[in-house]
C-alpha positions in Angstrom: -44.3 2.5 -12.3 -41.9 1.8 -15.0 -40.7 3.9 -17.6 -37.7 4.1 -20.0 -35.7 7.6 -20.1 -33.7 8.3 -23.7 -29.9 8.1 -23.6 -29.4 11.0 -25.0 -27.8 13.2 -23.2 -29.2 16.8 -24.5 -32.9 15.1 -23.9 -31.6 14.1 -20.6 -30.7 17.6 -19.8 -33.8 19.5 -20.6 -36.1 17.1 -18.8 -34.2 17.6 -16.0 -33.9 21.5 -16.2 -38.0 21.3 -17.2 -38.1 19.4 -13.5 -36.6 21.7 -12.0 -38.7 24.6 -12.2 -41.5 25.0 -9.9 -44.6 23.4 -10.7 -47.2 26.5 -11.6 -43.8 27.4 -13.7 -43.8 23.4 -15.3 -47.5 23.6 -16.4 -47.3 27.2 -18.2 -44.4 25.8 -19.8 -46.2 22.5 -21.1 -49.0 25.0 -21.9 -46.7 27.4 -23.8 -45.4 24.2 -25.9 -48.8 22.6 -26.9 -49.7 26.5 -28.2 -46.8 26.8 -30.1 -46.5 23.5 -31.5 -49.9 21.9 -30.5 -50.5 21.0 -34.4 -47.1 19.3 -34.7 -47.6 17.4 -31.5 -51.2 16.2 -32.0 -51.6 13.1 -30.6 -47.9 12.8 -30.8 -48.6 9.1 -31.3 -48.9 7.8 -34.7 -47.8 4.5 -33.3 -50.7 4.9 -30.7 -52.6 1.6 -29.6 -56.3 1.6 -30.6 -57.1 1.7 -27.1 -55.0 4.8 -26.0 -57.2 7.2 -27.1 -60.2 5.9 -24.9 -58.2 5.6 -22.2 -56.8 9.5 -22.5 -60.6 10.3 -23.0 -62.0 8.4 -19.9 -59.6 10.4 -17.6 -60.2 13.8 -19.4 -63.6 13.5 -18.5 -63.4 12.7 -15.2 -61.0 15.8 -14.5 -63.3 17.9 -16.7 -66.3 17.0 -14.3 -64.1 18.8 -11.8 -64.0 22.6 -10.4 -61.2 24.5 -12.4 -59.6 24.6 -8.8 -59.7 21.2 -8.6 -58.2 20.6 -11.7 -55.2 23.0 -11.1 -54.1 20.9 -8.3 -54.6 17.7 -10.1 -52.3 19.0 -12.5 -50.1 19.9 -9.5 -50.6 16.8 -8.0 -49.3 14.8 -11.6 -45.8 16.5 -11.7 -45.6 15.8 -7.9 -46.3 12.3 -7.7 -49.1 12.8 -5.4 -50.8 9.6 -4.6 -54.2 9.6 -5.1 -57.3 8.5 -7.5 -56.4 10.0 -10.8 -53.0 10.0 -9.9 -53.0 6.0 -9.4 -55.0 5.8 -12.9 -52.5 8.3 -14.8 -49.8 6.2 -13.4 -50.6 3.1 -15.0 -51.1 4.0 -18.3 -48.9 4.3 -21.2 -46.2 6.9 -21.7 -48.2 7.4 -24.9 -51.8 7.6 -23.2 -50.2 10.1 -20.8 -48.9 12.2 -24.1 -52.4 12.2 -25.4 -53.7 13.0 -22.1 -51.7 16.0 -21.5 -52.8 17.1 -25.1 -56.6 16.6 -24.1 -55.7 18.8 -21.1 -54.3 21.6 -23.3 -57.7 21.2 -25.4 -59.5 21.6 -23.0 -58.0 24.6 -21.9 -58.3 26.6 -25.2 -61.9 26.1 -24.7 -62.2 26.5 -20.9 -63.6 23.1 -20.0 -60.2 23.0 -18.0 -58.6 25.5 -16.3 -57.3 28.5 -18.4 -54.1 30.2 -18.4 -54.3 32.9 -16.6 -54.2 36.5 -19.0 -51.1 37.5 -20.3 -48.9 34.9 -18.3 -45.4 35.5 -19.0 -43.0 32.8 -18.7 -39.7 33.4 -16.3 -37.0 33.8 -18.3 -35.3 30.5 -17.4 -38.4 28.5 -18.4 -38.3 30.8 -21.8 -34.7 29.6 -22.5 -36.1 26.2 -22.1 -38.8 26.6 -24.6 -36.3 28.0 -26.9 -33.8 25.1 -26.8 -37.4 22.7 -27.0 -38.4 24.6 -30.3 -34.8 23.7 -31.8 -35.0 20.5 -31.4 -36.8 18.0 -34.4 -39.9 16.4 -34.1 -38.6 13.0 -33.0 -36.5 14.8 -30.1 -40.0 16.8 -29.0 -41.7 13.7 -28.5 -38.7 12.0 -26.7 -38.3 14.9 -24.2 -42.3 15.1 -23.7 -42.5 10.9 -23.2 -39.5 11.4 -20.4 -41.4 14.5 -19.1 -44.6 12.9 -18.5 -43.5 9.6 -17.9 -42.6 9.5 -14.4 -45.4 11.6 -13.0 -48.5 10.3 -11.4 -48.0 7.7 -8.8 -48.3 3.9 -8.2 -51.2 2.2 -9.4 -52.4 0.0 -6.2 -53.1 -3.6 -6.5 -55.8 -5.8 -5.0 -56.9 -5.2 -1.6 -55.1 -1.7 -2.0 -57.3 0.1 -4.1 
């Protein structure tokens, strides 16, 4: 799994302090983001290929077919490079595609066909400095930090006799 991190240095920093937090702690933050600047974000891919969107779709439905238990740890399993089915199939798509995925997710939790936030779910306050540096930056550095954020997760897509 390849992916190409930003050189800049600020960008650099917050994917690695977003990284750091615990993974329950990672998700409400992503969560937190797409609800504050979900509109902005959209499918933060106007240079999307054609075929991105149906590929985002194809795995949104499989992990809306899915208990909401299930789901959570799928999520889980994502940011900890877990190595399994949907993991293999998130890891071998576009940095992109995994953008637009992420946003399907945070759809799909607004209208429950994925696993909700839980009520009133307060960030700690190191993940709320976070989102306040995030929310400073432009549009173009967003996207950058969210590319290097989801880039990486997922895990190694097997070939031949592997899968």
């Amino acid at each position: 799994m390849t992916y190409t991190q930003t050189n800049d240095p600020t960008i650099r920093e917050y994917v690695q302090s977003f990284q750091n937090l615990p993974v329950d702690e990672q998700l409400a933050l992503f969560w937190f983001i797409y609800t504050e600047m979900g509109d902005s974000i959209t499918p933060a891919a106007p240079e999307a290929s054609t075929v991105s969107p149906n590929i985002a779709e194809g795995l949104f439905n499989q992990v809306k077919e899915l208990s909401h238990e299930e789901q959570l740890q799928l999520q889980r399993d994502l940011i900890n490079n877990a190595d399994n089915r949907y993991t293999r199939e998130y890891g071998s798509m576009s940095d992109t595609t995994k953008l637009l995925f992420w946003y399907r997710l945070a759809q799909g939790m607004e209208n429950a066909t994925i696993v909700p936030m839980p009520p009133n779910y307060q960030l700690s306050s190191q993940a709320d400095e976070l989102f306040n540096k995030i929310k400073e930056l432009d549009f173009g550095q967003q996207i950058t930090l969210f590319r290097d954020y989801v880039s990486p997760m997922g895990a190694e897509p097997k070939t031949g006799a592997e899968v």
